[in-house]
N, CA, C and O atoms as a CHARMM CRD file, in Angstrom:
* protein
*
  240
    1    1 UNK  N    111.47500 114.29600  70.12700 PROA 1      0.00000
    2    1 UNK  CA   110.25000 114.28300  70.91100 PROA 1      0.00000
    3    1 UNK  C    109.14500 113.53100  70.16400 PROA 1      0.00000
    4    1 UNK  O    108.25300 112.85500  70.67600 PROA 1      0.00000
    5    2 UNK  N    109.35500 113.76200  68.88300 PROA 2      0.00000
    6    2 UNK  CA   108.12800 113.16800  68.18100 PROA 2      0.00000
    7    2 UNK  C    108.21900 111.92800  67.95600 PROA 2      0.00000
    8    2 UNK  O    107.31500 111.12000  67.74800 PROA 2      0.00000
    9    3 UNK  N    109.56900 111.74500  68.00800 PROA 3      0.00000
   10    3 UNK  CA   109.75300 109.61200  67.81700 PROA 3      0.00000
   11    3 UNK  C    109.55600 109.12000  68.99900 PROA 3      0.00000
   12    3 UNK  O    109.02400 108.01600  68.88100 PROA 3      0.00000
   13    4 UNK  N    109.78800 109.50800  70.47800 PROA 4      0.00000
   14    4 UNK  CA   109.56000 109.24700  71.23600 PROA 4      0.00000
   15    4 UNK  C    107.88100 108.80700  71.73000 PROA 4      0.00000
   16    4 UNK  O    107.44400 107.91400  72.45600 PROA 4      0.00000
   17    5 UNK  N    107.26000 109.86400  70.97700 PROA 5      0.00000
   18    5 UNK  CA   105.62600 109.83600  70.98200 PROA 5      0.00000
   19    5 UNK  C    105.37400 108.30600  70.63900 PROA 5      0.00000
   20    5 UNK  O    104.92600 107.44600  71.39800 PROA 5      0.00000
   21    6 UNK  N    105.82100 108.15600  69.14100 PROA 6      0.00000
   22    6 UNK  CA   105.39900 107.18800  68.11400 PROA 6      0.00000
   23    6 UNK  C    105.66500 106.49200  69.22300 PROA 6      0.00000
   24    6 UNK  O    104.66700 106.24600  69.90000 PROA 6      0.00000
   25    7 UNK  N    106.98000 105.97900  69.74600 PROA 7      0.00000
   26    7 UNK  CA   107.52000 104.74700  70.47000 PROA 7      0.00000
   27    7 UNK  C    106.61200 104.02000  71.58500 PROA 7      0.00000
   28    7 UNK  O    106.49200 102.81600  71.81000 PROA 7      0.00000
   29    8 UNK  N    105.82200 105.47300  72.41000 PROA 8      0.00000
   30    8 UNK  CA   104.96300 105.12100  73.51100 PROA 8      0.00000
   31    8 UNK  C    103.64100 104.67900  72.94200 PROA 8      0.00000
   32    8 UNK  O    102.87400 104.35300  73.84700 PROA 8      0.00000
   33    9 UNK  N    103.03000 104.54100  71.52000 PROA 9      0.00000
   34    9 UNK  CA   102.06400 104.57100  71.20000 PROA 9      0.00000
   35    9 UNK  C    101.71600 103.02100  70.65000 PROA 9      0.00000
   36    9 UNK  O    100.61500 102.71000  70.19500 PROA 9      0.00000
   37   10 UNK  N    103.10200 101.91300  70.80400 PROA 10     0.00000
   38   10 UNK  CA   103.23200 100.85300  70.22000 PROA 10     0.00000
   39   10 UNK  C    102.62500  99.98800  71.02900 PROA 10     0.00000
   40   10 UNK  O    102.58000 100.26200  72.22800 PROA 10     0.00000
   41   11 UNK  N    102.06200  98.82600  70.56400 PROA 11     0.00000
   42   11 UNK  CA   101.39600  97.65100  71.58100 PROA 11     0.00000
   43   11 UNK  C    101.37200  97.94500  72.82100 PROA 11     0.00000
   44   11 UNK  O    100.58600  98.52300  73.57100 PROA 11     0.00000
   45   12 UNK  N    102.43300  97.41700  72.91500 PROA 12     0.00000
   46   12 UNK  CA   103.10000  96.96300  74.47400 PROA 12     0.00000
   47   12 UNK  C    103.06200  97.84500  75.26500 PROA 12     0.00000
   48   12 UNK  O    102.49600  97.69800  76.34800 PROA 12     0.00000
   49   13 UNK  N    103.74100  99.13100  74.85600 PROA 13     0.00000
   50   13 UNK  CA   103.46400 100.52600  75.50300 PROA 13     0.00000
   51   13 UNK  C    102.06700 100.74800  76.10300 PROA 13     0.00000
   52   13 UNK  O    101.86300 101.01400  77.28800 PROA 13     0.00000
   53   14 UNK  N    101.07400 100.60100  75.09900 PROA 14     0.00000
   54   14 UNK  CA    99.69500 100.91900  75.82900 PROA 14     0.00000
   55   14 UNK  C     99.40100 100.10300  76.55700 PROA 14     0.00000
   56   14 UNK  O     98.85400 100.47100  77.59600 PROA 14     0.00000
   57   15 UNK  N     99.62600  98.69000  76.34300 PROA 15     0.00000
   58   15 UNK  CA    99.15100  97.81200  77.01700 PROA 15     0.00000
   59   15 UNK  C     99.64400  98.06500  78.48600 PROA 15     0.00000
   60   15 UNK  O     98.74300  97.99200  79.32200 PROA 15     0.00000
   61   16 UNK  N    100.70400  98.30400  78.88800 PROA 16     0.00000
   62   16 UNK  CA   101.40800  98.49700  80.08200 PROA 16     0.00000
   63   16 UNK  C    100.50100  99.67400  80.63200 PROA 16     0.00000
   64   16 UNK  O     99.93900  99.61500  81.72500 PROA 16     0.00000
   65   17 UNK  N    100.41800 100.70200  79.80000 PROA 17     0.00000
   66   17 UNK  CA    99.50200 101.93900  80.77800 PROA 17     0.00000
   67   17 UNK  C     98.42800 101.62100  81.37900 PROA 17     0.00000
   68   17 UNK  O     98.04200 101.73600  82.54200 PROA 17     0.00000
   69   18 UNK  N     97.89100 101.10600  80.22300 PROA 18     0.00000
   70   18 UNK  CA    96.46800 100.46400  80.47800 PROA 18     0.00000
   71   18 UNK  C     96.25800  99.78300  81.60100 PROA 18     0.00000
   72   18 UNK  O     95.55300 100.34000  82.44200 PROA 18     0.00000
   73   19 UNK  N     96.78800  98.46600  81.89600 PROA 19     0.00000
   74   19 UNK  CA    96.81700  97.54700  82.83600 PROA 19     0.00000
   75   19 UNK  C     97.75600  98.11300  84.20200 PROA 19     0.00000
   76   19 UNK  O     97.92300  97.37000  85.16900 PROA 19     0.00000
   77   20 UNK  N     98.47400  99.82800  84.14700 PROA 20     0.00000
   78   20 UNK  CA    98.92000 100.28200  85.11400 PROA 20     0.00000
   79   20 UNK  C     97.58900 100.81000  85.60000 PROA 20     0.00000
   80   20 UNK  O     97.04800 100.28500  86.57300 PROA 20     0.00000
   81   21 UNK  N     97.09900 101.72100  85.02800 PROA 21     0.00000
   82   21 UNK  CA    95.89400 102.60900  84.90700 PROA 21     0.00000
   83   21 UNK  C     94.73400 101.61200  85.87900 PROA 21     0.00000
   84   21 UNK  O     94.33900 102.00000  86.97900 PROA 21     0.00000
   85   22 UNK  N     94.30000 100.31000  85.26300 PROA 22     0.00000
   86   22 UNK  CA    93.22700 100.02100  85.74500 PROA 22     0.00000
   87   22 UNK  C     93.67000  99.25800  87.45200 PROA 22     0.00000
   88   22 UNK  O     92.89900  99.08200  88.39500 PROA 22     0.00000
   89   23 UNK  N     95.02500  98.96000  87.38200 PROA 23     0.00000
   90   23 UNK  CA    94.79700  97.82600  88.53100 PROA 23     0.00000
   91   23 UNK  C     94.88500  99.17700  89.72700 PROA 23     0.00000
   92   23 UNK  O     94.36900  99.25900  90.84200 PROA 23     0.00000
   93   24 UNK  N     95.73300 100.12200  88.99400 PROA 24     0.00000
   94   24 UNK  CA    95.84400 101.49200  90.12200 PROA 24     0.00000
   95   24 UNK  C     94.21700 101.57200  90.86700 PROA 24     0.00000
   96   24 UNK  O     93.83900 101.26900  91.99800 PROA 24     0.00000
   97   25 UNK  N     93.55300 102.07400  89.77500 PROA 25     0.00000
   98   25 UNK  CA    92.02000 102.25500  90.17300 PROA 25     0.00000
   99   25 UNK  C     91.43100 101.25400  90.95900 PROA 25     0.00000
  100   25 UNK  O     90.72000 101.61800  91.89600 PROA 25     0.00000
  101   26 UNK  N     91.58400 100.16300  90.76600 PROA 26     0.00000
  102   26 UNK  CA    91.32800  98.83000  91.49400 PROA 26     0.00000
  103   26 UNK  C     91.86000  98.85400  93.30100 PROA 26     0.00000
  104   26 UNK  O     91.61500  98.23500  94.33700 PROA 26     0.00000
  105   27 UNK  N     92.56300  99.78700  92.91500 PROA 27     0.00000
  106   27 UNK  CA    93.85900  99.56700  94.73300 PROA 27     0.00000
  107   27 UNK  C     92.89300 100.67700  95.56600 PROA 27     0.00000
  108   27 UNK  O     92.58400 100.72400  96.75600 PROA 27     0.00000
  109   28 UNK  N     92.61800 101.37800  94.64800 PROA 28     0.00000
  110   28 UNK  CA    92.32900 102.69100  95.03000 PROA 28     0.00000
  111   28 UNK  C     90.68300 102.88400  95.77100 PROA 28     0.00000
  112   28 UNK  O     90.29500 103.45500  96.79000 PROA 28     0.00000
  113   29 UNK  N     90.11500 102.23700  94.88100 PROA 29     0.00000
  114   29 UNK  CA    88.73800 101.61300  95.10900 PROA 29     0.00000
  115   29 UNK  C     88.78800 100.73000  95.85200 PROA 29     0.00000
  116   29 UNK  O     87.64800 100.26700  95.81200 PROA 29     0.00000
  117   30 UNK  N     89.56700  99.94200  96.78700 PROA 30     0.00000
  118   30 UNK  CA    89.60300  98.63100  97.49000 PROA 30     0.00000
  119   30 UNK  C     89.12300  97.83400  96.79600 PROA 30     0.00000
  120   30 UNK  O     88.58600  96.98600  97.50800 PROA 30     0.00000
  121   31 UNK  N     88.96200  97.53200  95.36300 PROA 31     0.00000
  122   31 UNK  CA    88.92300  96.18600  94.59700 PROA 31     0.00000
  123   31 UNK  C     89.85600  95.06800  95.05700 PROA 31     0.00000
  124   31 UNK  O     89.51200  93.99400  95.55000 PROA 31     0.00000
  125   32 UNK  N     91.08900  95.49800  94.81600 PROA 32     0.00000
  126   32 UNK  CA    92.00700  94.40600  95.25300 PROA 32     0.00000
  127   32 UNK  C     92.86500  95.41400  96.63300 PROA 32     0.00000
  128   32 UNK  O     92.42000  96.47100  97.08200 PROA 32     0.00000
  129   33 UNK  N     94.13300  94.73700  97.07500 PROA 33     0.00000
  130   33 UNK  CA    94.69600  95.23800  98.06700 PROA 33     0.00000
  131   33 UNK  C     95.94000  95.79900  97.70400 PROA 33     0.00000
  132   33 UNK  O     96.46300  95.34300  96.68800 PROA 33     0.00000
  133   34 UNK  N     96.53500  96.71300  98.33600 PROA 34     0.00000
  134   34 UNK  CA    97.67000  97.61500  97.72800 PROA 34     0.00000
  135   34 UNK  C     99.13500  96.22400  97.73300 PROA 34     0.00000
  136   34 UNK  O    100.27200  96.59200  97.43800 PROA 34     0.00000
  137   35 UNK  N     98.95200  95.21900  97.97600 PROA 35     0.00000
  138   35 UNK  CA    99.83500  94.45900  98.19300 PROA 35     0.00000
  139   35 UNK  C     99.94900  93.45900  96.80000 PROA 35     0.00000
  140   35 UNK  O    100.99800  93.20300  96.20900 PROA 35     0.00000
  141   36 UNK  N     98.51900  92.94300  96.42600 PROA 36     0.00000
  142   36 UNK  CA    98.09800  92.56400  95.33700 PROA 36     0.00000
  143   36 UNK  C     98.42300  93.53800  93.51600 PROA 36     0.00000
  144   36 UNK  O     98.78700  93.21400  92.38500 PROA 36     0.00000
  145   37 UNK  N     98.11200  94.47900  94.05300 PROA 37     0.00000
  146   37 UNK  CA    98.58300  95.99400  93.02700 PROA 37     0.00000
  147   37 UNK  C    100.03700  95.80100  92.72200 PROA 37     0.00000
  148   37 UNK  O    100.44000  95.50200  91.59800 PROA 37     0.00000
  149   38 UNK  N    100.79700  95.98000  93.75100 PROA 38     0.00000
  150   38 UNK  CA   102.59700  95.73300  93.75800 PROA 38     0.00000
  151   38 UNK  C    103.07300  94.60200  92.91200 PROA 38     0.00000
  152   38 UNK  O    103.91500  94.70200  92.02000 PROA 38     0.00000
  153   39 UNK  N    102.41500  93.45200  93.30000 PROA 39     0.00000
  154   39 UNK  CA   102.47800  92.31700  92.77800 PROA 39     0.00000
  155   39 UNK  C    102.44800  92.05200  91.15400 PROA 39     0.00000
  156   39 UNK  O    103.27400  91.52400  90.40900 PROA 39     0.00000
  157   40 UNK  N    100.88600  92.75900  90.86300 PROA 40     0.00000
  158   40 UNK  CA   100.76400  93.15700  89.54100 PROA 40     0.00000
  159   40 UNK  C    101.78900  93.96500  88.47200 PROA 40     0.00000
  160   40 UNK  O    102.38700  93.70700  87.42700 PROA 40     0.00000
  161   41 UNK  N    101.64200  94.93100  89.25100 PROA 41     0.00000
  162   41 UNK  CA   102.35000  95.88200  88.70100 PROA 41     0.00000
  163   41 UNK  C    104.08700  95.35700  88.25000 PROA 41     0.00000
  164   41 UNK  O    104.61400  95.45500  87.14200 PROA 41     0.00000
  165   42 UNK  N    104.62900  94.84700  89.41200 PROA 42     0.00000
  166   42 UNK  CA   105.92000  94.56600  89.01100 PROA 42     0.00000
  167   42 UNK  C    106.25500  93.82400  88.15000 PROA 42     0.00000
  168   42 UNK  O    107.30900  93.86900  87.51600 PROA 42     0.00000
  169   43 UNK  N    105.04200  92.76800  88.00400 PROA 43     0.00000
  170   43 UNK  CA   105.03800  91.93400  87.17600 PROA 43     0.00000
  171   43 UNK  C    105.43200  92.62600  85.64300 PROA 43     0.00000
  172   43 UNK  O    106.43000  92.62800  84.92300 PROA 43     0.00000
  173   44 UNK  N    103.98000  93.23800  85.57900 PROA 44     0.00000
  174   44 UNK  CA   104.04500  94.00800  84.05300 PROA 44     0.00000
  175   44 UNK  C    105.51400  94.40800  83.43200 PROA 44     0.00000
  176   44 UNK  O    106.11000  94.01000  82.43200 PROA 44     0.00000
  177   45 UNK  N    105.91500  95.57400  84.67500 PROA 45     0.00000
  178   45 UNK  CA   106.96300  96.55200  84.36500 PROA 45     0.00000
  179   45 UNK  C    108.24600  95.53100  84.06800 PROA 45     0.00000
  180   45 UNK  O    109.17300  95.70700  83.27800 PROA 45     0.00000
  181   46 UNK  N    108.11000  94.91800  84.55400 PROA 46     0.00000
  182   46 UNK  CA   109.39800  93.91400  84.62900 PROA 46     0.00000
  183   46 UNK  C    109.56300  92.89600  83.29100 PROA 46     0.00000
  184   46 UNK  O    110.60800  92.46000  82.81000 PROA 46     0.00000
  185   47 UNK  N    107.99900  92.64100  82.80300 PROA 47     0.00000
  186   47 UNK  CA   108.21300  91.88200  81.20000 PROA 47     0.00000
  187   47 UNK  C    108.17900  93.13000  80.57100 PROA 47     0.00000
  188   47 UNK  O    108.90500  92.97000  79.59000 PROA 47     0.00000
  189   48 UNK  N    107.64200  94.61600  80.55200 PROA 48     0.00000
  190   48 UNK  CA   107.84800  95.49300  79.64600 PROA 48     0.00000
  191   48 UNK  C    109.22400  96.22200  79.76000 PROA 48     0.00000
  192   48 UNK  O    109.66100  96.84000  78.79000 PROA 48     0.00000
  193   49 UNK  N    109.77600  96.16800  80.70900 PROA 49     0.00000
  194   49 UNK  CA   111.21100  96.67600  80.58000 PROA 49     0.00000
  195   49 UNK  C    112.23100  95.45900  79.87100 PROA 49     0.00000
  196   49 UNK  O    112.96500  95.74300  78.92400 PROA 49     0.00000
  197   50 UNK  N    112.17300  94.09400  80.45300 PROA 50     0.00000
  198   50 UNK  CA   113.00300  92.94800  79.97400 PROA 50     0.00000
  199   50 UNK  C    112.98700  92.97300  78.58400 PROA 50     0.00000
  200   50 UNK  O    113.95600  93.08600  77.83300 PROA 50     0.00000
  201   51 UNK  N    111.43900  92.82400  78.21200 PROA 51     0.00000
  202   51 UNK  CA   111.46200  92.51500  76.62100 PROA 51     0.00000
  203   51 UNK  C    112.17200  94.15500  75.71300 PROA 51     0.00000
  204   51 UNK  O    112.76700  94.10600  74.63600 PROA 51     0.00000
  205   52 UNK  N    111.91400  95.35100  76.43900 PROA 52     0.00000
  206   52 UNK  CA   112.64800  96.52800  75.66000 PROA 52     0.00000
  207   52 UNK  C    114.19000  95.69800  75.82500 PROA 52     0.00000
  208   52 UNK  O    114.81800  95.26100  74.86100 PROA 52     0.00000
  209   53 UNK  N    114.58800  95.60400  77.11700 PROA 53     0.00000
  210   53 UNK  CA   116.07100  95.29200  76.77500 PROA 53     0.00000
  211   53 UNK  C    116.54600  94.82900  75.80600 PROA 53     0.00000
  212   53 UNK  O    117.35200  95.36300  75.04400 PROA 53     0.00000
  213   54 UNK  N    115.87300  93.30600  75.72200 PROA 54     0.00000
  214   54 UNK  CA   116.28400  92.35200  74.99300 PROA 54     0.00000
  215   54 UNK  C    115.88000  92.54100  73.80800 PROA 54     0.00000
  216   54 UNK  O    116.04700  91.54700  73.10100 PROA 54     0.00000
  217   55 UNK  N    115.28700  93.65300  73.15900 PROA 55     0.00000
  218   55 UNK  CA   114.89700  94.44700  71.61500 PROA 55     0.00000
  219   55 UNK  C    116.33900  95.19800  71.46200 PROA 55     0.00000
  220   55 UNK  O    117.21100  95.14200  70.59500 PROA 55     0.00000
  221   56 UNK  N    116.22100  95.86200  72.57700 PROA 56     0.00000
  222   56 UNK  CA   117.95800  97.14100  72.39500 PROA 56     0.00000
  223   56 UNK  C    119.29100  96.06300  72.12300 PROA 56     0.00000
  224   56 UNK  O    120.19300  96.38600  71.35000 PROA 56     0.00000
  225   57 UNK  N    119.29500  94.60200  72.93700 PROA 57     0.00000
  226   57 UNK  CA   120.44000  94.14500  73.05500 PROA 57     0.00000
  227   57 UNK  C    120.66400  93.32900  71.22200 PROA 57     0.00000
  228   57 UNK  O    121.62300  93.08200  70.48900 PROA 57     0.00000
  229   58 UNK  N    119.44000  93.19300  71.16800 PROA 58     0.00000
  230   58 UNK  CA   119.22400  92.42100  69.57700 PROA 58     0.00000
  231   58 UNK  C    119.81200  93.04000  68.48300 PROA 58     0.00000
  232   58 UNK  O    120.52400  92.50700  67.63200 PROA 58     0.00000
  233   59 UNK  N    119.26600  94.87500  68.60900 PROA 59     0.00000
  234   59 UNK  CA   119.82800  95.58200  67.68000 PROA 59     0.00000
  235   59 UNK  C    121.19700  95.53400  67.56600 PROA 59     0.00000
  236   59 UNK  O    121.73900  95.31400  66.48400 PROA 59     0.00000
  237   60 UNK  N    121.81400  95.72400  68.60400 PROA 60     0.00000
  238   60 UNK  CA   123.05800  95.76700  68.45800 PROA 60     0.00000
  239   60 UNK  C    124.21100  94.96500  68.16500 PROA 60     0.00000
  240   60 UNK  O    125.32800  95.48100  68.12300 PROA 60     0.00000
């Protein structure tokens, strides 16, 4: 549990919350449009999951 902590606490990790966190608020507030949000969002999740992969596939 506790390495897991450390793990979420690294760059990238926050950076992803962060930029989940604000564009959410943004959708939510009608800043941008819930279509625009999706867009964002997948974006992120999709270089923060790829680049974990390709860290896990390295180790090994």
């Amino acid at each position: 549990m506790k390495n897991a902590f450390v793990k979420l606490l690294k760059v990238k990790s926050l950076v992803t919350i962060i930029l989940t966190a604000v564009f959410a608020y943004l959708s939510i507030i009608g800043t941008i449009k819930g279509e625009q949000f999706l867009v964002i969002f997948t974006t992120v999740i999709a270089f923060y999951f790829g680049t974990q992969a390709k860290k896990n596939d390295d180790k090994e």
